[in-house]
C-alpha angles and dihedrals in degrees: 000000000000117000086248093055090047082048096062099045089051090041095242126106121256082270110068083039077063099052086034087059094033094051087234088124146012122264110268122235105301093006093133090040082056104058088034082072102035082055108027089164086073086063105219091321090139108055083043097057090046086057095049091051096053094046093054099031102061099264128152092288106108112233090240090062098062098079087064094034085062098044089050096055079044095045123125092183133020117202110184126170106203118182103153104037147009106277112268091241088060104040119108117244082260095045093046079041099058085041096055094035083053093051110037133078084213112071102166120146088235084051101044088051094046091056095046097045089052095050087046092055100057080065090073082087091085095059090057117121086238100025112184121260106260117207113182124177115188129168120251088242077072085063097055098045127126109232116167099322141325096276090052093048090050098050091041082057091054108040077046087062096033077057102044088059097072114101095246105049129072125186125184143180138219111224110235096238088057085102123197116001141167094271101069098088091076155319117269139146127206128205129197122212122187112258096003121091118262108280117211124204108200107203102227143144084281107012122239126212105215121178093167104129104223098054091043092039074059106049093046081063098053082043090067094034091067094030087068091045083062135098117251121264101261100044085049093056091048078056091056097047095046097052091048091057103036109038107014099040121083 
């Protein structure tokens, strides 16, 4: 494959594929995405390097965030409770971008790239040859909520069902007259790695990284306590659609 043919699979022109492969400059947004698909053989292996080397090289990832990182590239199983927005594993590069341009002092447009190449790349998960069971439970408010603009809204809400479809991966959605349910009390996931004990990430102000059995042995039964309270996956996918077409197009 030419530079110029890489180029318009990763939307860039033969040029920037040049300083890419001569280290004379970073990856742009979507970059690894990019090759993953050029080379799908390689499994991911793009967006997973580029990961790695901004976890070990000092990139906009924070130091406290690399345990998890870690457990969820070595994850069997994801559980992630989500009320207040769509899982950052699921969100689209201008979804992650409004997010991130909402909640830091430094709006730059390097930082800005930097944070939402490095959330884009954890998704690379997915392209792995054993890729982990992901099993996602959000509230239906998530849905309805106003990230970025109504486009945006409305493409984050398709590529979430065209997800939802894999094998491996369930999302469902709590109804909004459900009404009061276990999972009130916070936002958390938990991921399972063969042969390690369960690691929790609580979604806070500042995150915290928990493996105490006791809290995590809790929160996994509030996991499959709201899980019950959801809709099943299909249905939930009819809701994503729906609101895609009828409150986020036009």
């Amino acid at each position: 494959m030419s530079q110029a043919q890489l180029g318009a699979v990763c939307h860039c022109d033969g040029s920037v594929v040049s300083r890419v492969e001569g280290a004379e400059c970073d990856p742009p947004e979507g970059f690894a995405a990019g090759c993953d698909e050029a080379f799908p053989d390689m499994f991911g292996w793009f967006s997973r390097f580029c990961l790695e080397y901004r976890l070990w090289g000092g990139g906009p990832i924070p130091r406290w965030f690399e345990d998890w990182l870690i457990a969820e590239q070595r994850a069997v199983t994801l559980r992630i409770w989500q009320p207040v927005v769509i899982p950052g594993l699921f969100q689209t590069a201008d979804y992650a971008r409004a997010l991130f341009a909402a909640a830091q002092t430094d709006i730059s447009t390097e930082s800005l790239d930097n944070l939402v190449a490095a959330r884009i790349a954890r998704q690379a998960i997915f392209a792995a040859p054993e890729p982990p069971q992901v099993i996602a439970v959000i509230e239906e408010a998530v849905l309805h909520r106003l990230i970025g603009s109504r486009q945006i809204m409305h493409d984050q809400l398709i590529r979430l069902a065209g997800i939802s479809e894999r094998p491996f991966i369930s999302i469902q959605v709590i109804a909004d007259n459900t009404g009061a349910h276990a999972g009130l009390a916070g936002t958390f996931q938990i991921a399972s790695v063969e042969g390690r004990p369960d690691l929790m990430l609580i979604d806070a102000i500042e995150d915290q990284l928990t493996d105490q059995n006791a809290l995590v042995r809790k929160a996994a039964v509030v996991f499959d306590r709201v899980r019950g309270d959801a809709l099943p996956r299909t249905i939930s996918r009819d809701l994503m659609l729906k609101v895609a077409g009828e409150q986020w197009i036009g």
